[in-house]
C-alpha positions, 0 to 999 in steps of 0.5 A: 055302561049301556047308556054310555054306550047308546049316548054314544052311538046317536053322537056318531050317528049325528057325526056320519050323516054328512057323507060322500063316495070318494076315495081319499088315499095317506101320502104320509104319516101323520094326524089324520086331521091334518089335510096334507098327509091325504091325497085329495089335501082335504080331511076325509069324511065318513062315506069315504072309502079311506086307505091308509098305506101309511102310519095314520093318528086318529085325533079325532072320533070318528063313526061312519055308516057307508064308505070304507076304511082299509088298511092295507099290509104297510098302513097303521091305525093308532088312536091318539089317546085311550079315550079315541073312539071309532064306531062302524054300522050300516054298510060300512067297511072295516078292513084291516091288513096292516095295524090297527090300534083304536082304544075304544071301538064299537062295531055296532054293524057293517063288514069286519075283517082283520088280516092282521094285528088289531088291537082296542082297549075295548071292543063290542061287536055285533057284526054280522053281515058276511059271517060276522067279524072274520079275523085271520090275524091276532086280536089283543084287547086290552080291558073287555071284549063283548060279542052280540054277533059272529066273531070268527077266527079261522087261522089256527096259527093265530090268537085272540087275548083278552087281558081282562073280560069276555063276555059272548051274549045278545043280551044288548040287541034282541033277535041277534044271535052271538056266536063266537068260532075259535079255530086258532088260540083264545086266553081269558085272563080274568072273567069269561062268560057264554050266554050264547053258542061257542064252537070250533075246534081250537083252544080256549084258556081261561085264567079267572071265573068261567060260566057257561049259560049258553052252548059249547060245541065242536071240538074245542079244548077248553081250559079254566087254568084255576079249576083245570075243568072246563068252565068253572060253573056251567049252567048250559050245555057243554056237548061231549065233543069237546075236550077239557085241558089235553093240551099246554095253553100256548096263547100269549102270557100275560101278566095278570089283571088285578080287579079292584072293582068286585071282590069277596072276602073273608073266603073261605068263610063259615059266618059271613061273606061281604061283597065288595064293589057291587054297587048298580050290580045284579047279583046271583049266588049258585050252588056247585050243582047249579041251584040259584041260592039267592039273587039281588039288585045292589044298592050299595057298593058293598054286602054282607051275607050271612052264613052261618045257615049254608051248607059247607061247599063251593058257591058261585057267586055272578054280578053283572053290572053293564056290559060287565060280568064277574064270577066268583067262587066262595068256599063255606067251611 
């Protein structure tokens, strides 16, 4: 995954060299490809500073390190495919007041503000200039959401849902800080990992596996809906501010993902334990005191773990694999 990741990065690069300082406003809807629906009749290129007042199809990947795109409270953004990529760097601009809907979106830089709904099948983020990516609006994502920089959001009226995994680190970009600030409401429905600084005083519910390698600070309630703690398993620092489960989790319901990539079973178990799906993973067991039992590169898809000389509790079991992070709880009987 990190090498898709920089293999495309250097596509856009190559793809944003080409730029100019025009402003190129939508007449009407359409492909954004198609020159008639802009003002110059001409296809806007990365350095343009873009407005999108109308309903705009991205038929094309695009990734610009200057120039701007704002959509404003009547304009929307929508990828044509799950495979459309849009990638923002340098001093670029990405502003959002309208609806923005690009599968895969990759915010390696530049100034990120989101006033209305955003939504991406995935989205990194290492924003960091003005604050970070500053959203007063609702962000869905729908599979992984991975934050190297500042994420803020300052609405308490509004949310942040990620359907699959959310992992908050700089392990990608080295000297960058990630710093997530939750002011609204925030859902996890399978995996959440901080390697980082999470605070604010809003909510955070979290329906899967929790970790905590960083630091929890503010006042934020924290939730983890499968241990009613909050986090299953912190190896960081969770400050004393912040509260654990006082109120109802009031985020979005969604209906849960089934992750068919990395699973455990028999579990509970007294003789062995197979991992399944952890192939190119690195994995990590811990006890429920947070010693590291084991750790190990996969070789295979699959692992099978003897037993039959641990202790009866409750284990943790981590795989990082990319961009992606598991956490798993085994019972030894």
């Amino acid at each position: 995954m990190k090498n898709r990741l920089l293999a495309f990065l250097g596509f856009m690069l190559v793809a944003a060299t080409v730029f100019s300082q025009n402003v190129r406003q939508s007449v009407a809807n359409g492909n954004a490809l198609n020159p008639f629906i802009w003002d110059c009749v001409c296809i806007p290129l990365p350095g343009d500073s873009i407005v999108i007042k109308h309903q705009i199809t991205l038929d094309t990947d695009f990734g610009y390190t200057s120039g701007a795109v704002v959509i404003t409270s009547t304009g929307k953004l929508i990828g044509d495919n799950p495979m459309r990529a849009i990638a923002v760097w340098g001093s670029a601009i990405l502003e959002n007041n309208g609806y923005y809907n690009v599968k895969r979106t990759a915010l390696f830089g530049g100034r990120v503000s989101n006033h209305g709904t955003f939504e991406a099948d995935s989205l990194f983020s290492n924003v960091t200039l003005n604050g970070g990516f500053l959203s007063t609006g609702n962000v869905y994502i729908e599979k992984s959401f991975w934050n190297t920089g500042t994420f803020k959001l300052t609405d308490p009226s509004k949310e942040l849902v990620i359907r699959n995994y959310f992992y908050n680190g700089d392990s990608l970009i080295s000297g960058v800080n990630a710093v997530l600030q939750m002011e609204g409401s925030m859902r996890v429905n399978l995996d959440f990992t901080n390697a980082d600084t999470i605070l604010g005083g809003g909510q955070i519910c979290i329906d899967g596996n929790s970790l905590n390698l960083g630091i929890i600070t503010g006042t934020l309630d924290m939730c983890d809906l499968s241990g009613s703690n909050a986090v299953d398993l912190n190896l960081g620092t969770i400050h004393g501010t912040v509260q654990v489960c006082q109120s109802p989790c009031l985020v979005s319901i969604n209906d849960l993902v089934t992750d068919t990539e990395f699973s455990l079973y028999p579990n509970p178990s007294s003789n062995h334990v197979i991992l399944s799906g952890i192939d190119d993973g690195f994995v990590r067991i811990f006890s429920a005191d947070g010693r590291e039992i084991m750790s190990f590169s996969a070789q295979a898809s699959t692992q099978t773990i003897d037993l039959t000389a641990w202790p009866s509790g409750i284990y943790f079991i981590h795989m990082q694999r990319g961009i992606t992070m598991h956490t798993a709880r085994l019972v030894v009987q």
